[in-house]
C-alpha positions as CSV (number, residue, x, y, z in Angstrom):
1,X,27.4,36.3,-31.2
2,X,25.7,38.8,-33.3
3,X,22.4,40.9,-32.1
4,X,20.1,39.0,-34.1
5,X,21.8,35.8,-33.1
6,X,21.6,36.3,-29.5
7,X,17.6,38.0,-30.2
8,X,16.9,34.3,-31.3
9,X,18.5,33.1,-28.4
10,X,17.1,35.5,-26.4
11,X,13.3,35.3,-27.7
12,X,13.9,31.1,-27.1
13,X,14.8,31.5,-23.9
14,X,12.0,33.9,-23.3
15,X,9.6,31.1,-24.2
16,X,7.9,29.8,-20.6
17,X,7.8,34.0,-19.4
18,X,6.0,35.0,-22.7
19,X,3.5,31.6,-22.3
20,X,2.7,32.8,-18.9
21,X,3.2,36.9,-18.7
22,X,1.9,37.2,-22.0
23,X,-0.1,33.9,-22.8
24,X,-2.2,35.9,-19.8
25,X,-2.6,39.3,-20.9
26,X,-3.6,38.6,-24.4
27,X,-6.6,36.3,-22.9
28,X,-7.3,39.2,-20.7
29,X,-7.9,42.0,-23.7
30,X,-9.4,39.3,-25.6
31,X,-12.7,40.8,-24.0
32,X,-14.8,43.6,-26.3
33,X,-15.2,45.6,-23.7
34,X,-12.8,48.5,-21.6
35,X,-14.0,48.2,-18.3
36,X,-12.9,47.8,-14.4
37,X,-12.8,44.0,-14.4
38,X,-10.4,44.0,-17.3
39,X,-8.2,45.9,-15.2
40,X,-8.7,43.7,-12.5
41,X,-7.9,40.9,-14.4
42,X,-4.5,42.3,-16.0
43,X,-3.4,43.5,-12.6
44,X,-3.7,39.5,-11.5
45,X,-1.8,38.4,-14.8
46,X,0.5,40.7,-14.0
47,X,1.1,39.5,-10.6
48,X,1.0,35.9,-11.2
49,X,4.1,36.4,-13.7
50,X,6.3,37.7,-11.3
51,X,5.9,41.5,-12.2
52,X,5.4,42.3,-8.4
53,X,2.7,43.2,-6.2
54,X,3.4,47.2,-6.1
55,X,5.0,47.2,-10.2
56,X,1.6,45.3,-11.6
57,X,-0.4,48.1,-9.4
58,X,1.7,51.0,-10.7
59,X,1.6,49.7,-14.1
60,X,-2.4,49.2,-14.2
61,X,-3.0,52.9,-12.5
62,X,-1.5,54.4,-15.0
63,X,-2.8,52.3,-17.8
64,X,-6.3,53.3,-16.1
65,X,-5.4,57.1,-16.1
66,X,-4.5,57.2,-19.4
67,X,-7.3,55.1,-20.8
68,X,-9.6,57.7,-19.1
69,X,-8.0,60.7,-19.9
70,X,-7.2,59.5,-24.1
71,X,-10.9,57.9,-24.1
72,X,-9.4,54.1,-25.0
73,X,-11.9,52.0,-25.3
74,X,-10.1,49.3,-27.6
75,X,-8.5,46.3,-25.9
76,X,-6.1,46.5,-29.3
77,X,-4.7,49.7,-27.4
78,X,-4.1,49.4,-24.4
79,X,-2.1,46.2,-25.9
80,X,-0.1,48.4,-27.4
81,X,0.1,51.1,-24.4
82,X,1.0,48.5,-22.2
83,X,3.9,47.3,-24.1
84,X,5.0,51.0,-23.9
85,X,4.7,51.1,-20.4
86,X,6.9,48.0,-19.7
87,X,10.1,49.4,-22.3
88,X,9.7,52.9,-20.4
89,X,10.2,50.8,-17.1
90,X,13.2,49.3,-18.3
91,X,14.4,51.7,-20.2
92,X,14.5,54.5,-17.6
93,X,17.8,52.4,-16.0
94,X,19.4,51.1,-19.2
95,X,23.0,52.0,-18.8
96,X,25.8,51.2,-21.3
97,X,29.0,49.2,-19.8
98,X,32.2,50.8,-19.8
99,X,34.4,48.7,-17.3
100,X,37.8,50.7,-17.6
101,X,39.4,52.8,-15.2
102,X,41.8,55.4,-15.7
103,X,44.1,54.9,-12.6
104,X,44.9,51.1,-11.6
105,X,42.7,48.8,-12.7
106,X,38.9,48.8,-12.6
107,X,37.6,46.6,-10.0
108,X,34.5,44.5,-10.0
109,X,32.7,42.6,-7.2
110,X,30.6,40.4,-7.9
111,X,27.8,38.8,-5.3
112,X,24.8,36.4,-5.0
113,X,23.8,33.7,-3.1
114,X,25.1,30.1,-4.1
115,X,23.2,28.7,-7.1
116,X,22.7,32.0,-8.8
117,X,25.5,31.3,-11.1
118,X,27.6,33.8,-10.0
119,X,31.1,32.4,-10.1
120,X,30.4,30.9,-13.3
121,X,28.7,34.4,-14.5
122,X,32.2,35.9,-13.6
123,X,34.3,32.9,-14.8
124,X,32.1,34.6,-18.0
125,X,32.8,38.1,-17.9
126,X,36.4,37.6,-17.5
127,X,36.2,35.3,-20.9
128,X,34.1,38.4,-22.3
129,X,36.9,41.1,-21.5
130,X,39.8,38.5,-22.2
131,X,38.2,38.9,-25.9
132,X,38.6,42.4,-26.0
133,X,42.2,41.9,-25.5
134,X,42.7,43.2,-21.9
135,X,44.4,41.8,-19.0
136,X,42.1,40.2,-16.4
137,X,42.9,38.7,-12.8
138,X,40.2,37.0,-11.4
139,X,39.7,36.8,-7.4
140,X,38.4,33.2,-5.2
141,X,37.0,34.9,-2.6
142,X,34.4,32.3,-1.9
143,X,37.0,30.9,-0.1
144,X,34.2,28.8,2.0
145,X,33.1,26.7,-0.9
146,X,35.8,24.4,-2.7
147,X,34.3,24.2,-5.8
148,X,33.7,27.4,-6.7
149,X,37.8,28.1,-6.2
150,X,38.1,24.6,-8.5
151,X,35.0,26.1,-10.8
152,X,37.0,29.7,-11.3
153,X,40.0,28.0,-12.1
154,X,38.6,26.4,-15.0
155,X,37.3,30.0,-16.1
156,X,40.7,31.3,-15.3
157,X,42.7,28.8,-17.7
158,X,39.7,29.0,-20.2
159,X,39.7,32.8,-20.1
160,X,43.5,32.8,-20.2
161,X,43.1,34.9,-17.1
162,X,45.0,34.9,-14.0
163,X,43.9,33.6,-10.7
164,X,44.6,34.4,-7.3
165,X,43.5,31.9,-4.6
166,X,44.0,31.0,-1.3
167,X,43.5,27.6,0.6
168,X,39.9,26.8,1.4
169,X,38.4,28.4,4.6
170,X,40.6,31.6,4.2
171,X,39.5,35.3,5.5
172,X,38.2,36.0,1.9
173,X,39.3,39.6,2.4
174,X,42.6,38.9,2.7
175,X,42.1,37.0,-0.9
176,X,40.1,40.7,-2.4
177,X,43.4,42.6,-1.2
178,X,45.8,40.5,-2.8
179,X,43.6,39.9,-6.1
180,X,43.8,44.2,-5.9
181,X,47.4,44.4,-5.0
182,X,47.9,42.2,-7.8
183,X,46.3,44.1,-10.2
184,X,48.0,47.0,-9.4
185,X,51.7,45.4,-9.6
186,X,50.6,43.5,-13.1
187,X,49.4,46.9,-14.3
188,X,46.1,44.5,-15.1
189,X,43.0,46.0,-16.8
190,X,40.3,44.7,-15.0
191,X,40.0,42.7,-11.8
192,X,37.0,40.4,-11.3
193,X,36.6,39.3,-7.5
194,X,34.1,36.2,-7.1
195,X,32.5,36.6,-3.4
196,X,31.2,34.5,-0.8
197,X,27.5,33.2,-1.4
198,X,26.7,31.8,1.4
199,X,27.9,31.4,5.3
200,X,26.2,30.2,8.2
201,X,23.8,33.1,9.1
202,X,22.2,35.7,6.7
203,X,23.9,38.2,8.7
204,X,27.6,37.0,8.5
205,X,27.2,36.9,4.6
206,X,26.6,40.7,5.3
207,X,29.2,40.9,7.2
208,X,31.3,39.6,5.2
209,X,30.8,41.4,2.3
210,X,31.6,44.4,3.8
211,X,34.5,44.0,5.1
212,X,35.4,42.5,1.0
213,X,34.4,46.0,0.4
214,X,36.0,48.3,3.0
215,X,39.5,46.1,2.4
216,X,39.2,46.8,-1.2
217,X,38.8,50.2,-0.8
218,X,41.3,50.3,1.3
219,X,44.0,49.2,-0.9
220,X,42.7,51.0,-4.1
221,X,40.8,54.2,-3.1
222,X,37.7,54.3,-4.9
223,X,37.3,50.9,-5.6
224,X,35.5,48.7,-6.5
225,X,34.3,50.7,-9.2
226,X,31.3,47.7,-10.1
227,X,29.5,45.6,-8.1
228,X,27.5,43.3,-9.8
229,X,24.4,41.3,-7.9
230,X,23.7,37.7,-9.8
231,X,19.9,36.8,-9.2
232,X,18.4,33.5,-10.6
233,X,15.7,34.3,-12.4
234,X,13.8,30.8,-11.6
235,X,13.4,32.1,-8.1
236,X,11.0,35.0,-9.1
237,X,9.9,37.0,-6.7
238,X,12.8,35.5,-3.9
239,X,15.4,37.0,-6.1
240,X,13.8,40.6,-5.4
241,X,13.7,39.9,-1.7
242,X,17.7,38.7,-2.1
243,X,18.0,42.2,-4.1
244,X,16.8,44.0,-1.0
245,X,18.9,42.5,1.4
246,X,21.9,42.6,-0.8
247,X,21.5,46.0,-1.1
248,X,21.4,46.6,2.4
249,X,25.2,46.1,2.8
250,X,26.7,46.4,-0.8
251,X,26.5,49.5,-2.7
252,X,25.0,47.3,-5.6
253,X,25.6,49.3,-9.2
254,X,24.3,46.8,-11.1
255,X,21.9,43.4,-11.9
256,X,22.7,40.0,-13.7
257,X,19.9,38.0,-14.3
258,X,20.7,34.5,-14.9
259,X,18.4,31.2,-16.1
260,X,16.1,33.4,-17.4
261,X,15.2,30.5,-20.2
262,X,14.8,28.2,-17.7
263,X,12.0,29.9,-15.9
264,X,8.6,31.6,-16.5
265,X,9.1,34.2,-13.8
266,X,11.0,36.6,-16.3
267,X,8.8,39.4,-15.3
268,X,10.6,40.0,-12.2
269,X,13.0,42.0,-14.5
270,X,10.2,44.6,-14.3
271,X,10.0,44.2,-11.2
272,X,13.6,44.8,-10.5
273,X,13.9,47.8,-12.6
274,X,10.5,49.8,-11.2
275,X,11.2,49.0,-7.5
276,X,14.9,49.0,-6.8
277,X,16.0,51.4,-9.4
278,X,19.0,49.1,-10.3
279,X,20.0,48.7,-13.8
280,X,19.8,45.6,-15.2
281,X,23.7,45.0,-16.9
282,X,23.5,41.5,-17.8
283,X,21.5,38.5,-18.8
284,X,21.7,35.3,-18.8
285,X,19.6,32.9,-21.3
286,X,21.8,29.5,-21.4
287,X,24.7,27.9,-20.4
288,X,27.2,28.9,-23.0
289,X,29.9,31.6,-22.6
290,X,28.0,33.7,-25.4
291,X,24.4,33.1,-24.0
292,X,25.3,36.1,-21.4
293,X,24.9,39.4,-23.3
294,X,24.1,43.1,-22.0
295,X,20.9,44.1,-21.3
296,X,19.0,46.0,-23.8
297,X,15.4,47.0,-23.0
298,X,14.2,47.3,-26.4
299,X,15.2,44.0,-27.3
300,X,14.2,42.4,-24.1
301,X,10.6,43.7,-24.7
302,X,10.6,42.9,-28.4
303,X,11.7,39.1,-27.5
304,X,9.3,39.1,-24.9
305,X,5.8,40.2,-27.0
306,X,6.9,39.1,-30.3
């Protein structure tokens, strides 16, 4: 898909956020006057779109400082400033992707809670690499779930990637060394590992994750190189407390936000970027293999207030 084809896409999908997020703020500076209760009141827009408690507060004080010290008194303005104060937000943790590694192949973790659409969004990146020409083995470690094992399968054969997968109910880290070890004998480029997403207890997820990790390592020093978080972006605010306690365990390097045209909580990709300092890699705005793009903070912003 081209830029401007998936700027459509993305500006569609961006539909419900910018009614709410932006819908608000414009009736907010639609007042004559600069004053305290038109900060008030875009601190609660911003809030009630998802932006987050702490990133609305942050975003407002220094709105306030600046209108103070640069003697804005035009609504017009601090329209404008406040667009520039959401790209530098996202901007700050842009990163580009470079999934290649010079010795073995570069490995890639990817985790979330069930319904995030993270086997699918890796059934997706392997599709995405398998374009670029390189070899890709994908990994069913969510070996606690049938049908995501069944659901990579079908992104396996679709990707014309390969698939390594034990029987249901199997130590998943046992299934992330041999996807590894695989990799390495195949000489593979990339190796995608699909993880657990849910198991009885918050805690044994954790747990669970890092032993994926430590087994990884363990067969391929310095590995994984990526691990990728999936967060729904229909669960707002809930997908930055699932951030936090990801993060916890996993050395997270990086965000996927997925359903963001389904939702009207996109701000929480503000949120994301201003309080965990994690760049955002991907995002999601339909169902299609091409509706999953990299993130670029510019064009997120543009889509957003156009």
């Amino acid at each position: 898909m081209s830029e401007n084809g998936f700027f459509a896409r993305l500006k569609k999908g961006l539909d419900k956020t910018r009614a709410g997020l932006v819908g608000g703020i414009k009736r907010v500076f639609a007042g004559a006057d600069v004053n305290v209760e038109m900060f008030e009141a875009l601190e609660e827009s911003l809030i009630s779109a998802d932006v987050g408690v702490e990133t609305s507060m942050r975003i407002v004080q220094d709105m306030r400082a600046r209108a103070k010290v640069e003697g804005i008194n035009e609504p017009g303005v601090l329209y404008t400033l406040l667009k520039e104060e959401m790209a530098a937000i996202m901007e700050a943790h842009e990163v580009s992707l470079d999934w290649r590694c010079a010795d073995g192949p570069h490995v890639m973790l990817v985790a979330g809670v069930n319904g995030s659409g993270k086997t699918t969004t890796a059934g997706k990146i392997a599709y995405r690499l398998a374009r670029e020409k390189r070899t890709v083995i994908l990994g069913a470690a969510d070996t606690f779930r049938a049908a995501a094992g069944e659901q990579l399968a079908i992104w396996a054969e679709r990707a014309g990637a390969q698939l390594i997968r034990h029987q249901e109910g199997a130590d998943p880290g046992a299934v992330a060394y041999d996807t590894v070890d695989a990799g390495i004998a195949r000489h593979a480029d990339n190796v995608i590992i699909d993880t657990a997403g849910r198991l009885h207890t918050k805690v044994n997820l954790m747990e669970e994750l890092k032993k994926v990790q430590r087994v990884i390592a363990k067969r391929q020093p310095g590995a994984p190189h990526e691990v990728l978080l999936v967060l729904d972006a229909t669960t707002g605010q809930n997908g930055l407390q699932q951030a936090r306690q990801f993060t916890q365990s996993l050395t997270v390097t990086g965000i996927i936000l997925t359903k963001l045209d389904g939702t009207a909580k996109g701000g929480m990709a503000i949120a994301i970027q201003e309080q965990l300092g994690i760049p955002i890699k991907l995002i999601g705005v339909g169902e299609g293999v091409e509706d999953l793009q990299p993130f670029d903070a510019k064009m997120f912003v543009a889509a957003l207030f156009d």
